[in-house]
Structure formats: structure tokens, C-alpha cells
C-alpha positions in Angstrom: 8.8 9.5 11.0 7.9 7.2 14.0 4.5 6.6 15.3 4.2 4.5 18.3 1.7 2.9 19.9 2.4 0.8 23.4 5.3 -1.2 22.1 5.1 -1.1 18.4 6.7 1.5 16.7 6.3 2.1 12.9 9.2 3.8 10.6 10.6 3.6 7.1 11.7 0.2 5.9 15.3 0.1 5.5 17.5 -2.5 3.6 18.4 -4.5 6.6 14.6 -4.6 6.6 14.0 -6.4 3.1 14.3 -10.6 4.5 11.7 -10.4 7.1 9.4 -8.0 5.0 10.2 -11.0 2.1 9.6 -13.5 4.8 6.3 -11.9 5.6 5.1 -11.7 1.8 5.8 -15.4 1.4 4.0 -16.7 4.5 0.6 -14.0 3.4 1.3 -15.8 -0.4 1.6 -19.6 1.1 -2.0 -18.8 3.0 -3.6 -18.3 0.0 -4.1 -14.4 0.4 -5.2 -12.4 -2.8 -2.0 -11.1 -4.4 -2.5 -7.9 -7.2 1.6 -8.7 -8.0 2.9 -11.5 -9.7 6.3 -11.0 -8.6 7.8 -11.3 -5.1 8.8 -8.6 -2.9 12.3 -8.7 -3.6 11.5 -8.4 -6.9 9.0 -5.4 -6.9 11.6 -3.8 -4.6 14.3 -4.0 -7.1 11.9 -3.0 -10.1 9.9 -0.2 -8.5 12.1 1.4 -5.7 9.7 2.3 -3.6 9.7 5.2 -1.8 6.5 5.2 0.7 7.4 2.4 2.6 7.4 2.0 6.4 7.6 -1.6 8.9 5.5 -2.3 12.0 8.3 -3.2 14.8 7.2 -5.1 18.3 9.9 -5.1 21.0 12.8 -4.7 17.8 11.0 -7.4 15.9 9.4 -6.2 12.5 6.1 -7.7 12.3 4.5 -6.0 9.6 4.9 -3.7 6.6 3.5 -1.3 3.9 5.0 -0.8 0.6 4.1 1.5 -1.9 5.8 4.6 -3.9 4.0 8.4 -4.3 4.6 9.2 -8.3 3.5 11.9 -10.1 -0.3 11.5 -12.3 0.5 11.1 -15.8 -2.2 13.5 -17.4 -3.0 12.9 -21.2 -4.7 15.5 -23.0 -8.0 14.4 -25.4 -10.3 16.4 -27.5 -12.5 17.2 -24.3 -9.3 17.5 -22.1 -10.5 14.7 -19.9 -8.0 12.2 -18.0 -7.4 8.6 -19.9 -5.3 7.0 -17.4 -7.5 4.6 -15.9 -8.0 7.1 -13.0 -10.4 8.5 -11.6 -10.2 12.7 -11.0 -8.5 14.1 -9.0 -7.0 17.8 -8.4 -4.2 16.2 -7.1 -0.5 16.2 -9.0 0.7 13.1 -6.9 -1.0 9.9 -6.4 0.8 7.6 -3.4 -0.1 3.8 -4.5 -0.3 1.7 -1.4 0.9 -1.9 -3.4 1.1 -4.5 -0.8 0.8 -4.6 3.5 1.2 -7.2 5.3 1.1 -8.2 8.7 1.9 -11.5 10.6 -0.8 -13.8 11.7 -0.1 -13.9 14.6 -0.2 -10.2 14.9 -3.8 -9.4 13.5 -6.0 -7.6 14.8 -3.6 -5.5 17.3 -4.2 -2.5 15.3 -1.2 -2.9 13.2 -2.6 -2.7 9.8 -4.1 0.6 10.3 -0.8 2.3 12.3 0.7 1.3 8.9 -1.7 2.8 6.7 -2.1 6.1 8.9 1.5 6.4 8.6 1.3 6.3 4.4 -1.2 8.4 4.7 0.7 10.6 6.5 3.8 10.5 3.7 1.0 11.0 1.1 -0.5 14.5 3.0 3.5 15.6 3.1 3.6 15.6 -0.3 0.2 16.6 -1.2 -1.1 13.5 -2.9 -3.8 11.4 -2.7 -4.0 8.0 -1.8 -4.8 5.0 -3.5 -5.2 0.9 -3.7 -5.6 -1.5 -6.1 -8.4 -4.3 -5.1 -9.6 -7.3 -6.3 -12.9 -7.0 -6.6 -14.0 -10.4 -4.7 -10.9 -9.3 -2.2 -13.9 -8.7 0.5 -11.5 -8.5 3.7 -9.1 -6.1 1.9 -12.1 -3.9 0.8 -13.6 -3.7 4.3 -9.9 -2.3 5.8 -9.8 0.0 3.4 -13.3 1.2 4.0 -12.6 1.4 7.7 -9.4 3.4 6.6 -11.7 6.1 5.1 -11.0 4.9 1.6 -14.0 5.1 -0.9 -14.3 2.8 -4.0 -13.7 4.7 -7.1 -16.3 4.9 -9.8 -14.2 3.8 -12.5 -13.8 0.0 -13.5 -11.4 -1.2 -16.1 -12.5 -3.3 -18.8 -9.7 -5.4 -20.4 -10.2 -7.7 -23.5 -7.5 -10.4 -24.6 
């Protein structure tokens, strides 16, 4: 799939792809942006495979990228038959998990960002699933691009105790 939009074109990351998409990750990490992984990207790419994945290119130069992988909901059975996943309901079988986008500085605001998403949106439709993101809940300029994406916060919050 290729979407283009003057000059940039998105497609599907490929491995010749994975240093600048690394590159990326650690310059987003070095400004101090909000990370949901602990791990680099070269290590959630080994560990996870992911298969919903696609880079922003401007005149051959990738300047941008969205990772994430469309699995199959785990449904557990209970007494009332209800979901304990930490999910909220959905009649969808697949779920594609957008886990990390990132986008040069110096390319923000060019509409990048959302030619990305739209295109993992557009994997996601293919295969029938819904789409979802993990957010920090202070992560305010991540939460407004999803919102302008047409995402809607979920109802559930997780509770953890250590």
C-alpha cells in the first residue's frame, strides 16, 4: 500500500528501514518525549515482529514511522461471560495496537503524523479490526492527535498495585 501526498509517500517499513526508524526513536527518546516501552525499537522489533508497520518517505528519505502489530483479542470466559482483558468491548475478533509513531522534528506539522495513522487504519479496516493506543494519561499532545484522529478515550482504566 502507498498513499502519497505531494512528495511524501507512506509504505510498509522494510528491514533496510530499521536504522533510520531506530535513529528516529532515539532522537524522540533524547527530547524527552513520553515513551509507553522501556525497550528500544530494535528491540521491540526483534521481540514483537510487528506486522502493521509502514514509514513516512520525503524525496527517498524516511522521515517518519508507525509501528504496531494487529493480533487477535484474547477473550476469557467468567461466570457472567464478560471480557477480563483489560479491554474495553468490542465486537471486533482483531485489535491492531498502534505502539510507537514517530516523526522527525523537523518534519512536524506537515501532516505526516496523520498520513501514518490513516494508513494503520487502513491495514486495521483490511483485516477487520479495531484500532487501538496506549496513552499516558498526562501525555496531553499524544491524546489530542489521537482525538483529532477520531480516536475516543476508552472507559476503562487499569488499576495496578505493587
Amino acid at each position: 500500500m502507498i498513499q502519497q501526498k505531494g512528495e511524501i509517500q507512506i509504505r510498509k517499513v522494510v528491514e533496510t528501514d530499521l536504522k533510520i526508524v531506530m535513529e528516529i526513536e532515539q532522537l524522540l527518546r533524547d527530547d524527552g518525549r513520553k515513551q509507553i516501552w522501556s525497550f528500544s525499537f530494535e528491540s521491540y522489533w526483534e521481540i514483537f515482529n510487528p506486522n502493521a508497520s509502514f514509514v513516512a518517505e520525503l524525496d527517498g528519505e524516511v522521515v517518519g514511522f508507525v509501528a504496531g502489530k494487529i493480533v487477535k483479542r484474547e477473550r476469557r470466559n467468567s461466570i457472567f461471560g464478560r471480557l477480563h482483558t483489560g479491554e474495553p468491548f468490542s465486537l471486533h475478533d482483531w485489535v491492531g495496537w498502534v505502539d510507537m509513531i514517530g516523526i522527525l522534528p523537523k518534519h512536524y506539522h506537515q501532516g505526516i503524523g496523520k498520513m501514518l495513522m490513516e494508513a494503520f487504519y487502513q491495514e486495521c479496516k483490511r483485516h477487520n479490526a479495531v484500532m487501538r493506543s496506549v496513552v499516558y494519561d498526562n501525555d496531553e499532545r499524544f491524546k489530542s492527535f489521537l482525538t483529532s484522529m477520531g480516536f475516543k478515550e476508552s472507559n476503562v482504566v487499569i488499576y495496578e498495585r505493587s
